[in-house]
C-alpha positions in Angstrom: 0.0 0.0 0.0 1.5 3.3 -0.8 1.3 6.1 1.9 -1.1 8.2 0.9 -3.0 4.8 1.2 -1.9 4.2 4.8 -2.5 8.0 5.3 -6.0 7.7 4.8 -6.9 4.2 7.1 -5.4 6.8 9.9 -8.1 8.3 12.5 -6.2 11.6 12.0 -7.1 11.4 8.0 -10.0 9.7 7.6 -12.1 11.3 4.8 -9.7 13.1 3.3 -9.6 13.8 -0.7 -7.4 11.3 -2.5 -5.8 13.8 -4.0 -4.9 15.6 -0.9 -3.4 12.9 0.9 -1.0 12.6 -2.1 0.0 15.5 -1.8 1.1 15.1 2.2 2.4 11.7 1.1 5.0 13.6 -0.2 6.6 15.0 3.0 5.5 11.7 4.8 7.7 8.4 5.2 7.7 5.6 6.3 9.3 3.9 9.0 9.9 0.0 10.5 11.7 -0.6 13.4 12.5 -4.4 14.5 14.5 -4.4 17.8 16.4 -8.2 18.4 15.0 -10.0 20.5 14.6 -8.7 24.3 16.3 -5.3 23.4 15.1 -1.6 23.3 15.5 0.5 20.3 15.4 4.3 20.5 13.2 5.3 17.2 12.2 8.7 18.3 14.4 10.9 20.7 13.4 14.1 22.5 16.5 16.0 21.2 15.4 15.3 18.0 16.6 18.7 15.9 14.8 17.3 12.9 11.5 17.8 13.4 9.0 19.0 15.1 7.3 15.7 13.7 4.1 14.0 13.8 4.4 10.6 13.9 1.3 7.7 13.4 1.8 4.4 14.9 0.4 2.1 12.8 1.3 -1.3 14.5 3.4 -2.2 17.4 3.6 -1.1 21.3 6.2 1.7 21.5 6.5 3.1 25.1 7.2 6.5 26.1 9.1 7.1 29.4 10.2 10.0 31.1 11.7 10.2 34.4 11.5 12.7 36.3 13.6 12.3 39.3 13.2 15.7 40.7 9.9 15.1 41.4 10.1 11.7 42.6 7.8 10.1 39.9 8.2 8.1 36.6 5.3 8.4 34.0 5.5 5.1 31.7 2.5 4.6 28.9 1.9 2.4 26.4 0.8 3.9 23.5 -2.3 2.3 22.0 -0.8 0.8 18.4 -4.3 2.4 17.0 -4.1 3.7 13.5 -5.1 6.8 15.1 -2.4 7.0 17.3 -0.6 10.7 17.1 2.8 11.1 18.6 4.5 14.3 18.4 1.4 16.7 18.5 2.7 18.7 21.4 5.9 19.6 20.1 4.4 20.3 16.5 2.1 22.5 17.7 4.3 25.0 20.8 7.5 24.1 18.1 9.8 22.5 20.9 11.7 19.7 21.3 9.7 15.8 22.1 8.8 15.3 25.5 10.2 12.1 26.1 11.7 9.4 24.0 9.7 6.8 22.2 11.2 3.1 22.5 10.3 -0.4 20.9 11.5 -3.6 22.3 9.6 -5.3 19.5 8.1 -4.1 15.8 6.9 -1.0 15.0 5.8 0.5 12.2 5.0 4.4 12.1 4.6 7.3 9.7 7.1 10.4 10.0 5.1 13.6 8.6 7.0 16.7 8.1 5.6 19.1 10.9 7.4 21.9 9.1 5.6 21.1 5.6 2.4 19.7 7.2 2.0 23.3 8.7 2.4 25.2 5.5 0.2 22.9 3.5 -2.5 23.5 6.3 -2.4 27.3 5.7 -3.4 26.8 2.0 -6.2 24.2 2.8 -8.1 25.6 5.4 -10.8 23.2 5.3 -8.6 20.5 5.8 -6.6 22.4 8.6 -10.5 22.9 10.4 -10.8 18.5 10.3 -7.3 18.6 11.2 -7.1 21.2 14.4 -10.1 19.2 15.3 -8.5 15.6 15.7 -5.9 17.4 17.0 -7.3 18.9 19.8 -9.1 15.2 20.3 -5.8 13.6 20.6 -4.5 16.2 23.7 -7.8 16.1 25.4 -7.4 12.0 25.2 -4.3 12.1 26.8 -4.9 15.1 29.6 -8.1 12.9 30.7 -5.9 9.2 30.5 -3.0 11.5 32.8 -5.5 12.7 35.2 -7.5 9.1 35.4 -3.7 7.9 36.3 -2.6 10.3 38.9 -6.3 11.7 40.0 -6.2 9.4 43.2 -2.6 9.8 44.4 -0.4 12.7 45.9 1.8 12.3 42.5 -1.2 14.4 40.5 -0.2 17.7 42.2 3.6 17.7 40.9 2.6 16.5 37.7 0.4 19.3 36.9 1.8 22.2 38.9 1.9 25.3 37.2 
């Protein structure tokens, strides 16, 4: 299956014109990781001067971690290996650096999209951007509400969202 193919089974691009999603196919590749056997692979870093990426997990269990030993805690997810799956929305959209790095200890297949090109194609296509901001903002509220389910009941929620 090409990508624009792939692009368009995602959550994030569902519905969009064929024609489109050849066009973001061009700034978009493809990516496979396959870690040996009972190893971890680094496939995206949070020093990352590349980007800022998205990225759409189409198969596989990548795990984000991030310690934070200052304030005595350790968040650890799994990310859902959902077509729909969005990593990198947070740093694409304030234009920063990853917040943690993304590991696989088995296969993993994802999509890299250009963040830089993505945005500029957005700004010519505003009805696509509208869909877009949309599933967007889905995504963030998604993963606010699975932090706060996590940390609601323990004295950990304070530090992780003190502002």
């Amino acid at each position: 299956m090409d990508l624009s193919g792939l692009l368009a089974r995602t959550k994030l691009f569902e519905g969009v014109d064929d024609a489109l999603l050849r066009e973001i196919a061009g700034f978009t590749e493809r990516a496979i990781f396959e870690p040996k056997f009972g190893e971890d692979t680094l496939i995206i870093t949070e020093d990352d001067v590349s980007g800022p990426d998205l990225y759409l997990i189409l198969s596989g269990e990548p795990t984000l971690n991030k310690e934070l030993n200052f304030k005595g805690i350790a968040l650890y997810k799994k990310i859902n290996s959902l077509e729909e799956e969005v990593y990198g929305e947070i740093a694409w959209l304030l234009k920063q650096k990853h917040l943690s790095d993304i590991h696989a200890n088995s296969r993993v297949v994802l999509l890299r999209i250009d963040g830089r090109r993505l945005e500029a194609f957005l700004e010519t296509h505003a009805q696509l951007a509208a869909v877009f901001w949309k599933r967007i903002a889905e995504t963030v509220a998604r993963r606010l509400t699975w932090t706060f389910m996590k940390y609601r009941s323990t004295t950990q929620w304070d530090h992780v969202f003190k502002f």
